[in-house]
C-alpha positions, 0 to 999 in steps of 0.5 A, a space after each residue: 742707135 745708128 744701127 737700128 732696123 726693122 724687119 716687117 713680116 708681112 706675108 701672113 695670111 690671116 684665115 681666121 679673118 676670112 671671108 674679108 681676108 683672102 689670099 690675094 688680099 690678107 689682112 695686113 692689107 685690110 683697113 680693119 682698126 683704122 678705116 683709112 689704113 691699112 694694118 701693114 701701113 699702120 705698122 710701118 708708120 707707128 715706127 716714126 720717128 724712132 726709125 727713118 724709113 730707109 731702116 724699115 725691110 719688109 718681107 713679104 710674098 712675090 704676088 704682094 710686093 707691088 701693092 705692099 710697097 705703093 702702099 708705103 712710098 717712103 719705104 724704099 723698095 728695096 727694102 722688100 724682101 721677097 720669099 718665092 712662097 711662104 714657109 712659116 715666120 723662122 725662113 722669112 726672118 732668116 732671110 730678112 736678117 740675112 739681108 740686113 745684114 749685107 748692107 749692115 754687118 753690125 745690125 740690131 733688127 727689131 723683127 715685128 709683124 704686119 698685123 698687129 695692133 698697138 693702142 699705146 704707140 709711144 709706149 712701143 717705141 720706147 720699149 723697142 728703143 730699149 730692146 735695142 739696147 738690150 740687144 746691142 749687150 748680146 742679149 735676144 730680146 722678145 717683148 712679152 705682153 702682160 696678160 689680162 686674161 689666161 688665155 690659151 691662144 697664145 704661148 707665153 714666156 717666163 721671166 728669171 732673175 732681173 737683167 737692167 732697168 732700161 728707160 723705165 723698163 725693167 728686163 728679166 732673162 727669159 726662163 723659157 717658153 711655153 707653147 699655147 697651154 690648156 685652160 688650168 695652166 693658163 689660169 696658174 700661169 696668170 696667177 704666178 705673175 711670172 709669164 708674159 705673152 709671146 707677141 712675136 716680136 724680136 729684137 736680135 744682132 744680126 750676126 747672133 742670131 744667124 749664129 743660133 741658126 747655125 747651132 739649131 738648124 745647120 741644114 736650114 743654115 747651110 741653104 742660107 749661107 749659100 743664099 748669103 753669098 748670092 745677095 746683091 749678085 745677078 745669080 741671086 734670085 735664082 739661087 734663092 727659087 732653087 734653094 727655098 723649097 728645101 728650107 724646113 719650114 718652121 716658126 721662129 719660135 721653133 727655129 731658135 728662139 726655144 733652144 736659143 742662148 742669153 734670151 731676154 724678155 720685157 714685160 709691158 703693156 702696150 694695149 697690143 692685139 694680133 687681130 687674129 679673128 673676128 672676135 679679137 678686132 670686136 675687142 678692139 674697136 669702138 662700140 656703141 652704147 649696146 656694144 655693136 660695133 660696124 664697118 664698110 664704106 657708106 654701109 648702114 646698120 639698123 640695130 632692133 634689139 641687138 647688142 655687142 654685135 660686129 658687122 661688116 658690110 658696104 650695104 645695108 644691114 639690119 639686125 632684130 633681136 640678136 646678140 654676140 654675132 659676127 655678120 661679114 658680107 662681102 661681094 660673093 660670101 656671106 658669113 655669120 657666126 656666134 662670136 665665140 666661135 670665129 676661130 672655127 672659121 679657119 675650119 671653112 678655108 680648110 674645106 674651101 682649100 679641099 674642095 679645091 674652090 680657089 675662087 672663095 679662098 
């Protein structure tokens, strides 16, 4: 499809990475999966050659464009698009559509992340190709990832009746969402094979999705219209300082993928990850034959007895008779912590940010 885009979140935060990810450097600019790039660079190049760059938009906050965009030098730059501040993923993909839009009324935008990882990548593009096609019939399509665990961190998506076999994948509509259920109901969601996790990606028309803005949030929409109508003019950038802080702030879930018509969902497996925390990467990355698993530049790691443990650090670290801890040092913090709990290190920036210390966040 000649009409095809994508539109890159990129303005995430990623506390739950802490102390590696920080505000000025969050973890879609980390070297995490790869150690040669970035999670951000990874995003844009899996999209090749399925997309040209010129069809890649990315949005992103006003103190990451530059180093976003030198990052990725085939990406026009352009084609970022800058938020004054964030105000959760339902704002930023309006905007971004928004400016698809202005330069293609008829687009079909595949909305997708910046820190995801993906281990079957041509898998990814076909699906997304087929999405795409799926969209362009007025359907709004997420991707839904064949669970393999109940898990309770993500939300999930219930298929319906069958839609088309796309390319070898089959569509279903979508029978509604479910936000981050409790352990029993992850566990009977699995066993009924009819729900997928929410991954956050969605393929949409432009036009129609602004149009379930419009019906869902008519206060959010009518601040986007008068944005719409600043694009590309020499008012814009000031239209949009002045408007963005009365914009609700809300996920796109929440915006309108909830209560939004002709919703489609694509089950697949494409071995994908958000990377959400340090226990997620220790899941994606390669370990030894004890299960450790180490990163840094020229660091070294002396394991004694240690097993399925992740450490990363530009030094030396030895470790003597430890198992399933997560050991990250950085320049001024040391973090170590028992693997199962690295979700709780979101609690630490939380006391950072009301402590007021700006230096460690």
């Amino acid at each position: 499809m000649n009409n095809f885009y994508a539109l890159i979140m990129a303005g995430g935060g990623g506390t739950r990475l802490w102390p590696l990810s920080r505000k000025t450097r969050p973890k879609q600019m980390l070297s995490l999966v790869e150690e040669q790039r970035t999670m951000f660079q990874v995003s844009v190049e899996r999209l090749s050659p399925l997309m040209e760059p010129d069809y890649i938009f990315v949005v992103t906050g006003r103190e990451h464009v530059e180093r976003l965009s030198q990052s990725v030098p085939q990406v026009p730059v352009e084609n970022f698009i800058v938020e004054p501040f964030g105000q959760d993923s339902g704002p930023a993909a309006a905007l971004g559509t928004l400016h698809i839009q202005h330069r293609d009324p008829d687009a079909v935008i595949a909305v997708l992340t910046a820190d995801h990882h993906i281990a079957d990548q041509p898998k990814f593009r076909r699906v997304l190709s087929a999405a795409g096609e799926l969209a362009s019939r007025e359907y709004i399509v997420t991707l839904g990832i064949s669970p393999s665990f109940p898990s309770t961190g993500f939300g999930y998506i219930k298929r319906g009746e069958e839609l088309a076999q796309i390319d070898g994948f089959q569509t279903y509509h979508s029978a509604g969402f479910t936000e981050k259920p409790d352990p029993d109901t992850a566990v009977q969601f699995l066993t009924t094979g009819l729900y997928s996790w929410n991954s956050g990606m969605f393929i949409w028309k432009a036009y129609q999705v602004l149009s379930e803005f419009a019906r869902q949030q008519p206060t959010m929409y009518a601040l986007l219209e008068e944005i719409k109508r600043a694009i590309g003019s020499d008012s814009y950038r000031e239209t949009l300082d002045r408007l963005w802080p009365s914009m609700k702030k809300l996920s796109i879930d929440y915006a309108v993928m909830e209560g939004a018509k002709d919703v489609a969902v694509i089950p697949v497996d494409i071995g994908w990850s958000d990377v959400g925390s340090w226990a997620t990467l220790f899941e994606v990355l390669a370990g030894d034959l004890n299960g450790n698993v180490s990163r840094g530049r020229g660091q070294e790691h002396i394991k004694i007895d240690t097993r399925e443990t992740l450490v990363v650090s530009n030094r030396m670290v030895v470790t003597i008779g430890i198992e399933d801890i997560v050991i990250v040092d950085t320049d001024d913090v040391l973090l170590v912590c028992h693997r199962d709990r690295s979700q709780d290190v979101r609690q630490v920036v939380g006391k950072l940010k009301e402590s007021g210390d700006e230096i460690h966040l």
